[in-house]
N, C-alpha and C positions, 0 to 999 in steps of 0.2 A: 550419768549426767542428769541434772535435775531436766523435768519434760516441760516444763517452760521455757528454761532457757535453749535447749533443741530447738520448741515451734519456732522460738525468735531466729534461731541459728537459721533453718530454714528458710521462713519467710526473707531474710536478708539475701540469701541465696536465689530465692527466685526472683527478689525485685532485679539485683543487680542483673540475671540474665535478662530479663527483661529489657531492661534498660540498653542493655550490650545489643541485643534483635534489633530493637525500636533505630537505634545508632542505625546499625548495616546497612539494613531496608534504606534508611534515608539517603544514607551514599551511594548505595545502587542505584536507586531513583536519580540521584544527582548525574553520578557516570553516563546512565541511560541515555540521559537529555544531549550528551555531548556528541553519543554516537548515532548517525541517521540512519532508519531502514531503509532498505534497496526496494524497489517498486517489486520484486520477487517474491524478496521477504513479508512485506505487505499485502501481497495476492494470499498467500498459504495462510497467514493469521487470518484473512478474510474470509479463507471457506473453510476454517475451522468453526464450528458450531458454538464449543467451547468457550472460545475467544470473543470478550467483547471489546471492540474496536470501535471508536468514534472518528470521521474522517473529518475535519476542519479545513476547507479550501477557503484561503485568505486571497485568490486572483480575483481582479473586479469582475462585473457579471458580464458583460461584452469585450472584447480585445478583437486590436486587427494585426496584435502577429502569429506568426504562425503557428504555438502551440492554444492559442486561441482562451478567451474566460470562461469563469464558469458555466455561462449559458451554453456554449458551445461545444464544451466537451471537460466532462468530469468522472472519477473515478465512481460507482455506481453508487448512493446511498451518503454522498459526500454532503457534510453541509455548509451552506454559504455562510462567511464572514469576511467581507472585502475589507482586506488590509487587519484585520482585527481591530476594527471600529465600526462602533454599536452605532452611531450616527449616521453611518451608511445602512444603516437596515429599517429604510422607510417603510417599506410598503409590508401588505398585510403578511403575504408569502413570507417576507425577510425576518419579519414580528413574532413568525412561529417558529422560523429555524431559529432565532437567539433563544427561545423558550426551551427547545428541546435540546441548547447546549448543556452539558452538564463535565462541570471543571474536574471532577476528581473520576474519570471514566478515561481509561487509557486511551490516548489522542495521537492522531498522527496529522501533521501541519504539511500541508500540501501547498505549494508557490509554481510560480511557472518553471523558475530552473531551483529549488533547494535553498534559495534565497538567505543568509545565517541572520542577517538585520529583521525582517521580518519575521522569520522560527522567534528571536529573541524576546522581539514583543511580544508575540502569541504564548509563547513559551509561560511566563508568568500571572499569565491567567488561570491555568492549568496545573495539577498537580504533577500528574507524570503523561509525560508528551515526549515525542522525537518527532525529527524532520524528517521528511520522504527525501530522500538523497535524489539531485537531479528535480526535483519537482515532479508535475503533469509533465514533462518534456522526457523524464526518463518511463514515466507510464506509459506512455504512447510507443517511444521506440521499444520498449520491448513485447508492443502487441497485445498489451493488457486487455480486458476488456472494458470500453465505458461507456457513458452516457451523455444524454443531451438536453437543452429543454428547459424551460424557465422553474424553479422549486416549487413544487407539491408537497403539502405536507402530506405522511399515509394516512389513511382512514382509518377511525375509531373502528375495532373490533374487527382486526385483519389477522385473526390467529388461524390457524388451520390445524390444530391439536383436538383431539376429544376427550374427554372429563371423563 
């Protein structure tokens, strides 16, 4: 076979797989979005090192039911977005959590009970997201561990590695 028409043989071989990956990946990511993790599943990708995980809590910053807002108790390192609107994020604190959202960083969308209306809006902000199954409501029943307290952003130069 002449070695031209080979390279071309080839290169059409690798676009098409290409192309065939590129497909998958996108359906996976799709399926993904359908299926919620379990606040279990959620813990173990968190103390994976490995794993980088972005947590998105869309409850407003105060509530008086009982699984209570984000001020009051959130999964550790969570960031505020009430309701997944940027108009609620007045103040300076609120100004630096939309800064450090970043859309295409694997996200998991936290509501009070799992909320599908809610996932749905946040959802399309985001490349690949799922919904915490049960919300904060099933973090707390199974004893997770969390936190409190109005947002902080962390401190410039908080690494603890050596060069």
């Amino acid at each position: 076979m002449n070695p031209k028409i080979e390279r071309s043989v080839y290169i059409v071989v690798i676009l098409v797989l290409a192309f065939v990956l590129f497909t998958l990946g996108k359906k996976e990511v799709e399926l993904k979005k359908q299926i919620p993790i379990t606040a279990e599943e959620l813990y173990k990708k968190l103390s994976n090192p490995k794993i980088k995980v972005q947590i998105i809590d869309v409850r407003e910053l105060t509530s008086s039911d009982e699984v209570g807002g984000y001020e009051d108790s959130r999964i550790p390192g969570a960031l505020p977005f009430p309701n997944c609107d940027e108009s609620k994020m007045a103040t300076e604190n609120l100004k630096e959590a939309l800064k450090r959202i970043n859309p295409y960083v694997y996200t998991v969308i936290v509501s009070t009970d799992g909320n599908q209306e809610i996932f749905k809006k946040c959802a399309s902000k985001f490349t690949n997201v799922q919904n915490l199954a049960g919300g904060m409501k099933a973090w707390q029943d199974a004893g997770l561990p969390d936190e409190s307290g109005e947002y902080t952003p962390p401190k410039a130069g908080g690494g603890g590695g050596c060069l």
